[in-house]
C-alpha positions as CSV (number, residue, x, y, z in Angstrom):
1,X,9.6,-21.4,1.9
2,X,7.7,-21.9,-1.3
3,X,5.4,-18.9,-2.8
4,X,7.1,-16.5,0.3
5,X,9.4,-13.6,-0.3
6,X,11.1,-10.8,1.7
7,X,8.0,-8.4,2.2
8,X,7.6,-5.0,4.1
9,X,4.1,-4.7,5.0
10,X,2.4,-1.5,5.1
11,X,2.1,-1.7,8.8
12,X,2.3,-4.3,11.6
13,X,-0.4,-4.6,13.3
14,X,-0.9,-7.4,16.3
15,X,-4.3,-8.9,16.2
16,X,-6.1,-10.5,13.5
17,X,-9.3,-7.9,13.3
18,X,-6.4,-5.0,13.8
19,X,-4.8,-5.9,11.3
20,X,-7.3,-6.5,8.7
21,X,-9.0,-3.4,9.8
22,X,-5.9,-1.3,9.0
23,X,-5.2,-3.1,5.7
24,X,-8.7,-2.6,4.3
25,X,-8.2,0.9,5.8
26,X,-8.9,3.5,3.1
27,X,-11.1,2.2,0.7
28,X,-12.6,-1.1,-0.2
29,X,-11.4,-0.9,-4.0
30,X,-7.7,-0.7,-3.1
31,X,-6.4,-3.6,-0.5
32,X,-3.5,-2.2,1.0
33,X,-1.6,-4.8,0.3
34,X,2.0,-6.5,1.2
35,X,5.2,-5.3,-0.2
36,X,7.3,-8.3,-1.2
37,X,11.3,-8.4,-2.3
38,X,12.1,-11.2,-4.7
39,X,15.3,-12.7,-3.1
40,X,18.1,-11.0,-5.4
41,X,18.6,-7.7,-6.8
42,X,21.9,-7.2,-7.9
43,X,22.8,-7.2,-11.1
44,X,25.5,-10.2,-12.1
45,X,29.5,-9.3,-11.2
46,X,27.9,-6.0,-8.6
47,X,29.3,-7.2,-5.1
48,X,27.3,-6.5,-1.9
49,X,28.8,-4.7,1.2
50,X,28.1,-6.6,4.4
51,X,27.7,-5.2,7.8
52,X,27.2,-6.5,11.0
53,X,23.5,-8.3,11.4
54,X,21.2,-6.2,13.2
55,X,24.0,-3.2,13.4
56,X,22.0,-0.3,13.9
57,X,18.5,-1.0,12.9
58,X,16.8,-0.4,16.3
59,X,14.8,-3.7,15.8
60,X,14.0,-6.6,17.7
61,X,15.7,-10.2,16.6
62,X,13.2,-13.2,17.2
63,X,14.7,-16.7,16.5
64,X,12.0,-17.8,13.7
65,X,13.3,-21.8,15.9
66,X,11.7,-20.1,19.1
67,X,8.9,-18.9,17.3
68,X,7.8,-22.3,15.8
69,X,8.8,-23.7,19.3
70,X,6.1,-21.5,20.9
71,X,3.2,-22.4,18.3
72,X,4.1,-25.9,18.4
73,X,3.9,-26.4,22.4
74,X,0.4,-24.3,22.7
75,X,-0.4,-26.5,20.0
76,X,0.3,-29.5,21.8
77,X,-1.7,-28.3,24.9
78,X,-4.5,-27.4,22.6
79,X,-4.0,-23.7,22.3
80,X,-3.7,-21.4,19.9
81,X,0.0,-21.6,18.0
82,X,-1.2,-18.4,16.1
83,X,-1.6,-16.4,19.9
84,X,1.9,-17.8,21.4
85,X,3.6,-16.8,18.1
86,X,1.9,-13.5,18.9
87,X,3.5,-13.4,22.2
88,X,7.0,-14.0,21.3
89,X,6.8,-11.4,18.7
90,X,5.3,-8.6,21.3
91,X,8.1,-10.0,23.9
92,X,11.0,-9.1,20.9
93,X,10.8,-5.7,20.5
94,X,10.3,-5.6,17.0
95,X,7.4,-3.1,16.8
96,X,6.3,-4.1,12.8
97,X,6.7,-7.8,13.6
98,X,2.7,-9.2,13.4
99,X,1.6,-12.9,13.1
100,X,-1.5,-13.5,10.5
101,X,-3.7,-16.9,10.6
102,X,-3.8,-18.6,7.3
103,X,-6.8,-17.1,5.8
104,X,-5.8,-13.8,6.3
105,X,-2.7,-14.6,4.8
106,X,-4.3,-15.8,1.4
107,X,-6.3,-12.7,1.8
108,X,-3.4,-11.0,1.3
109,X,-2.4,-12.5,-1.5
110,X,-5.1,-12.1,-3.3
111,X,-4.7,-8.2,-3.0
112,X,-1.6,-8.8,-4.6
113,X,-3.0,-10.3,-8.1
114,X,-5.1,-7.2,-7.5
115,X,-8.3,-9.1,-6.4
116,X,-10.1,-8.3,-3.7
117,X,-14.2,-9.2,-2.4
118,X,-16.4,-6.8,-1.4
119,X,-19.1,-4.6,-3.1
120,X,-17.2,-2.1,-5.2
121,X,-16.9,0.8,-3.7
122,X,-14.5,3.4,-1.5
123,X,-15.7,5.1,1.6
124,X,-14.6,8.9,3.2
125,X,-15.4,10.6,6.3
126,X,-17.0,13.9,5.4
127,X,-18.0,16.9,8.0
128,X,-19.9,16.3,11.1
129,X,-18.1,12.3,10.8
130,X,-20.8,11.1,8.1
131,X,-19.3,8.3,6.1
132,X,-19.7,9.1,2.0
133,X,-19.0,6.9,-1.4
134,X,-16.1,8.3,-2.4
135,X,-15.5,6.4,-5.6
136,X,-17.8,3.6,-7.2
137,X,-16.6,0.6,-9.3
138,X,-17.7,0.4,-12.3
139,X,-19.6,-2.6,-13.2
140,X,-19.4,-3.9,-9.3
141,X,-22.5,-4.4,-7.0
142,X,-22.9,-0.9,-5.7
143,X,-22.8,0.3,-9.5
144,X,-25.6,-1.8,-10.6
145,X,-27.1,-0.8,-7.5
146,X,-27.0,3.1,-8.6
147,X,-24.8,4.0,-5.7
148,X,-23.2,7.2,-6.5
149,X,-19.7,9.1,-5.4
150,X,-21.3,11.7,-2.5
151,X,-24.1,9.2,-1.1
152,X,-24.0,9.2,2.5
153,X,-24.0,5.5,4.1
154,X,-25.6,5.7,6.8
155,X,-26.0,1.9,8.2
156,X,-24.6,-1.2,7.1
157,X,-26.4,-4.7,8.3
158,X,-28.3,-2.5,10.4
159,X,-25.2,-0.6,12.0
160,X,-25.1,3.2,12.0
161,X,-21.8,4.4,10.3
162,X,-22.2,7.8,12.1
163,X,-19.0,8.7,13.8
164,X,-16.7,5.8,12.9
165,X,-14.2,6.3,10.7
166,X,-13.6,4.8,7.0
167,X,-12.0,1.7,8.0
168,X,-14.7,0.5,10.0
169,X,-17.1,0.9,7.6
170,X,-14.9,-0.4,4.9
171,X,-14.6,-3.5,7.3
172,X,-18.0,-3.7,7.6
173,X,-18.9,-3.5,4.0
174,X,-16.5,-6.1,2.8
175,X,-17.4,-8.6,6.3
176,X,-14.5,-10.5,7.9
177,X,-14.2,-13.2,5.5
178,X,-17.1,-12.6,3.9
179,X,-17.4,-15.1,0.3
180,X,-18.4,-14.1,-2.8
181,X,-22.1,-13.9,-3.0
182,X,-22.8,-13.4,0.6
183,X,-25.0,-10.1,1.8
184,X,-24.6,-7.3,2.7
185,X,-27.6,-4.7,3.3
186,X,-26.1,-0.8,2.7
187,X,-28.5,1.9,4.3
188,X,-28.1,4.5,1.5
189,X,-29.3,8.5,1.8
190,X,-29.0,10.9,-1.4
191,X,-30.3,14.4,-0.2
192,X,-33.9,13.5,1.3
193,X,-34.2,10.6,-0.1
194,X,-33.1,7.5,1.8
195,X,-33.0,3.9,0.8
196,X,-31.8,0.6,1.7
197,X,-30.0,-1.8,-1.1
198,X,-28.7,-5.5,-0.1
199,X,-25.6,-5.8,-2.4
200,X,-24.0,-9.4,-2.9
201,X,-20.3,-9.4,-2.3
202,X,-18.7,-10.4,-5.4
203,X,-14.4,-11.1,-6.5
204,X,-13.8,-7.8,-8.0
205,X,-10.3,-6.9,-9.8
206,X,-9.2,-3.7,-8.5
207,X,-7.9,-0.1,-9.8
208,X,-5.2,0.5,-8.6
209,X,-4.0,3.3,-11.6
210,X,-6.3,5.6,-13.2
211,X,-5.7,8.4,-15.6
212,X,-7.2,11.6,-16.3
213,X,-6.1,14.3,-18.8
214,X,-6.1,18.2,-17.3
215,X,-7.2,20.9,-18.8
216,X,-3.6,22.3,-19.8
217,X,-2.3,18.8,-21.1
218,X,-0.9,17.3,-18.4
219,X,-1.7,13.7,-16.9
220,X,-2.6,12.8,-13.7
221,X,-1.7,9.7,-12.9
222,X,-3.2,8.1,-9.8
223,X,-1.4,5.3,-8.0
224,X,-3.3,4.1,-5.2
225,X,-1.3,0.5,-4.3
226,X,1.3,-1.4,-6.0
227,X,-0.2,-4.5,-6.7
228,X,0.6,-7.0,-9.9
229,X,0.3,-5.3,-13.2
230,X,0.7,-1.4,-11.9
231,X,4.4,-0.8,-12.3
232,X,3.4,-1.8,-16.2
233,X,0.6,0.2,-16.1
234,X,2.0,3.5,-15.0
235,X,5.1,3.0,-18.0
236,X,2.4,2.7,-20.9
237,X,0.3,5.5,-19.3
238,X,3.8,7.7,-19.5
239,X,4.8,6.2,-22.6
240,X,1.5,6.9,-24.4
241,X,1.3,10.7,-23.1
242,X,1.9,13.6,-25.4
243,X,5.0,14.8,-26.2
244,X,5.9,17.6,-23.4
245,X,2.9,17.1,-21.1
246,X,3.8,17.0,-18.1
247,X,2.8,14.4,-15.2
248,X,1.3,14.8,-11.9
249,X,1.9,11.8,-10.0
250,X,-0.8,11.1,-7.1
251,X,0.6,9.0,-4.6
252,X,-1.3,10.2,-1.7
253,X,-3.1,7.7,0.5
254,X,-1.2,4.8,-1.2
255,X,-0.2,2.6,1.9
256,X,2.3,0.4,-0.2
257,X,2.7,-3.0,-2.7
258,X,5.1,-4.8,-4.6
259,X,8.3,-3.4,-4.3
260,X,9.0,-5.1,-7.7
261,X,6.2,-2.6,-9.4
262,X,7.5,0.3,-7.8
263,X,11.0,-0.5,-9.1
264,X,9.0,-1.1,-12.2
265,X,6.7,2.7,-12.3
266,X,10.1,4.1,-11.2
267,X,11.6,2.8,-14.3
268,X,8.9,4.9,-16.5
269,X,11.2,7.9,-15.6
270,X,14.9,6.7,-14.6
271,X,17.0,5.5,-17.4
272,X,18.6,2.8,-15.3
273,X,20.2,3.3,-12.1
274,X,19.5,2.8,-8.4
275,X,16.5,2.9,-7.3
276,X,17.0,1.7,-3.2
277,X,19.1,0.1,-1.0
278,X,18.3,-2.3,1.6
279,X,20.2,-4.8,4.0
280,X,18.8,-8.5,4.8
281,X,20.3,-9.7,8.2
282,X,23.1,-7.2,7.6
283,X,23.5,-7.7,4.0
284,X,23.5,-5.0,1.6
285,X,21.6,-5.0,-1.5
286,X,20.0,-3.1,-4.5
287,X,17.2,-2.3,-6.3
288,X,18.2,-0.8,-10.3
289,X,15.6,0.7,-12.4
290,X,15.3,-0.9,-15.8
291,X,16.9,1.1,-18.5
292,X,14.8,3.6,-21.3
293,X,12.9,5.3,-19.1
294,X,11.4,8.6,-20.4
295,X,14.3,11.2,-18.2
296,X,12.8,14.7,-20.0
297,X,9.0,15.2,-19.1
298,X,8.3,17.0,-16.0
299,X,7.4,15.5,-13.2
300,X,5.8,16.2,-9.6
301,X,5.0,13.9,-6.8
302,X,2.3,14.1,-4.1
303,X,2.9,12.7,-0.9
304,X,1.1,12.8,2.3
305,X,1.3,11.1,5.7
306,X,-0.7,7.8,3.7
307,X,1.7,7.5,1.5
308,X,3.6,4.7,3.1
309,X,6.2,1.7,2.2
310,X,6.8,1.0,-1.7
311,X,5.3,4.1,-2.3
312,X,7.5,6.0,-0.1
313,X,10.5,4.1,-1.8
314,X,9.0,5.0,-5.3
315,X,8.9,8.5,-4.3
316,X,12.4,8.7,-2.5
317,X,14.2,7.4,-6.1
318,X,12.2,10.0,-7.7
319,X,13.1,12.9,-5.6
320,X,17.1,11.6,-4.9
321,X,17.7,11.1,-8.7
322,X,16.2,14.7,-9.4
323,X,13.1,13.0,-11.5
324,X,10.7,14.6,-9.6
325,X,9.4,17.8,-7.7
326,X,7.4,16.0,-4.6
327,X,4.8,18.0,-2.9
328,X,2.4,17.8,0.2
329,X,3.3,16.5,3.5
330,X,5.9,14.0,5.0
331,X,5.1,10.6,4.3
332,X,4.1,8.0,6.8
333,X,7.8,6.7,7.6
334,X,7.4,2.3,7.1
335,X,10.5,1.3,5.9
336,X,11.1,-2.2,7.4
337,X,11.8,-5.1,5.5
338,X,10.3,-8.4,6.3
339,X,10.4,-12.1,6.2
340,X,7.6,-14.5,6.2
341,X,7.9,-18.0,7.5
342,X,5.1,-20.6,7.5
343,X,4.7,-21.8,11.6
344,X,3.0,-25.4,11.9
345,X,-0.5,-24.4,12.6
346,X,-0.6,-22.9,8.7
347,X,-0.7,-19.0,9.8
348,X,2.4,-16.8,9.0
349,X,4.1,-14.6,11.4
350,X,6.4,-11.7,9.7
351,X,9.7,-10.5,11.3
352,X,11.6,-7.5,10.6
353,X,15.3,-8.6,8.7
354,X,16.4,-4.5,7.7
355,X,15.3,-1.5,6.0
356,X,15.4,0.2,2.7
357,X,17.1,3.5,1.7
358,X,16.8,6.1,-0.5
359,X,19.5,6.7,-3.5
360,X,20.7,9.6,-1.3
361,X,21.2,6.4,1.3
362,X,18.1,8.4,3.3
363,X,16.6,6.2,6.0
364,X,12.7,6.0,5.5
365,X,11.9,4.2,8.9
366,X,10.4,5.9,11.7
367,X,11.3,9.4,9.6
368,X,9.4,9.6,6.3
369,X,10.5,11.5,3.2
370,X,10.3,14.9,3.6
371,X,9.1,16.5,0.1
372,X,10.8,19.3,-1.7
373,X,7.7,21.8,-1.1
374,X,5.7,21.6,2.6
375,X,2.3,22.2,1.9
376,X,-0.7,21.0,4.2
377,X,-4.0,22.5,1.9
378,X,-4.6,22.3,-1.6
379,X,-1.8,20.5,-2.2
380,X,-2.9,19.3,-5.5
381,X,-3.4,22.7,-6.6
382,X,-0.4,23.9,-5.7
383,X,1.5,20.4,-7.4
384,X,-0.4,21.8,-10.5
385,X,1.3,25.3,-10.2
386,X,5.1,23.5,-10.0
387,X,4.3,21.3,-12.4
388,X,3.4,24.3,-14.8
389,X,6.5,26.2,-13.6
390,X,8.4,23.2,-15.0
391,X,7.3,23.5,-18.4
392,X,4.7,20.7,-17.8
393,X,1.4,22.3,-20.1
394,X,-0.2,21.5,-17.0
């Protein structure tokens, strides 16, 4: 169907509010966004293997005719088409299968030109469960509000944020479907003083790469999601970096994106070459870094258990084709490829069609990627210290 392609989203997630709850999960600067295939890989004259459909993938098979069948009959009886959709998916088996209604569909895809609504700004949980501004937009509404990284939030609309976790909040803040322009009223507290700002939504663009310079040389570049313009963004921040530095990727928390910009950051340090493998109703194909990649500056990766999808293939190429030290914890394990089709009440409802591997032909789903060096705390610290031990002039 027009303006769809083969997508593995972060996670499924049946429910509308569920799902956009766990999308918008982290921080509201960063969607979490979809991770979308374009329909061929393979280079001209490179054959695919075939294997039996379904062989060995553990998933579910829903006939996308039974599905549109279902909405079109609930429909008919004036029901929901989205909720029987829902039903036949649950009913399949294919645990990352989820149906979204049409406005959280475009929702998506607005994360994936990198646009998002909301306020500017990315919520943690600190000690004792307060919620804190973790990171503030700059130019957005909480910055011209004066909001600050390390403000507690402690209501939103009148709602105390004590106790629930980021993604609530981050719901709340950005409102479920909330336009640009609309209100939102932020109970703010910075040491005794406390305050209350409304802040007008507004369609921000977000940062999705950033890059700081340490002390020894090195760069840290910070990937939080793979949306439209990052793969390009992470090969001028490599290509512009002094001779030698080396470069500590940040990967942690990063819950997915574009496969095509991973393919595309992991082409800032392959020169050419597989990148992943994945099968399509039992058909193999591939994913090949773009030649002239930069193969000689050290690297390191850090992973966690947020570090999920397109990230978690970026990583794997890294680690399989020797590009990379990776460091922290094992990543989230979301492997599943999916296809989108339109059902006739206008929502979209996403079934699983494979998986993707590794270079090492490694199975992400359900298992993760395990990184070179286990470490739970101070894992950045400890990524500095490889990266130095690999010459980095970190």
């Amino acid at each position: 169907m027009p303006g769809l392609a083969l997508c593995m989203r972060p996670r499924g997630a049946r429910g509308h509010g569920a799902a956009l709850t766990f999308v918008f999960a982290s921080v509201l600067v960063t969607a979490a966004v979809t991770n979308c295939l374009p329909h061929e890989e393979n280079p001209p004259g490179r054959p695919v293997a075939r294997t039996a459909p379904g062989a060995g993938d553990g998933r579910g098979e829903v006939d996308q005719r039974e599905l549109a069948r279902a909405a079109a009959e609930a429909m008919a009886d004036g029901k929901s088409g989205a909720k029987a959709a829902e039903e036949v998916v649950s009913r399949s088996g294919d645990r990352w299968g989820v149906v979204y209604d049409q406005r959280e569909f475009e929702e998506f895809e607005q994360a994936l030109d990198g646009r998002y609504t909301g306020v500017g700004l990315s919520a943690r949980r600190a000690a004792g469960g307060l919620i804190e501004v973790a990171r503030v937009q700059r130019g957005g509404p909480a910055d011209r509000a004066g909001l600050r990284p390390g403000d507690r939030i402690r209501a939103v609309d009148g709602r105390p944020v004590d106790g629930r976790s980021a993604a609530e909040v981050v719901a709340l803040l950005r409102g479920e479907g909330a336009p640009p322009g609309s209100p939102v009223a932020v109970a703010v507290q910075r040491g005794t003083r406390a305050w209350t700002r409304t802040l007008r939504r507004a369609s921000l663009a977000t940062e999705d790469v950033t890059v700081r310079r340490l002390a020894g040389g090195a760069l840290t570049i910070r990937v939080e999601a793979f949306t439209k313009g990052t793969g390009r963004r992470v090969r001028d921040a490599v290509r512009t970096a002094p001779g030698g530095a080396g470069v500590l990727l940040d990967l942690r928390g990063n819950s997915g994106g574009l496969v095509t910009e991973a393919v595309t950051a992991a082409s800032a340090f392959l020169d050419g070459g597989l990148v992943a493998t994945y099968d399509v109703h039992g058909e193999d194909r591939a994913l090949y870094a773009q030649p002239g990649g930069d193969t000689r500056r050290p690297v390191v990766a850090l992973v966690d258990g947020g570090t999920m999808s397109a990230a978690e293939l970026f990583a794997g190429a890294l680690k399989d084709r020797g590009r990379a030290v990776t460091v922290g914890s094992r990543t989230f394990g979301k492997g599943a490829v999916q296809l989108p089709s339109r059902l006739p009440d206008g929502s979209v409802a996403e079934l699983t069609v494979g998986h993707y591997r590794t270079p090492a032909g490694h199975t992400v789903d359900g298992r993760g990627i395990v990184p070179d060096v286990v470490v739970a705390d101070r894992a950045e610290e400890r990524a500095r210290t490889v990266l130095s031990g690999l010459g980095g002039r970190s």
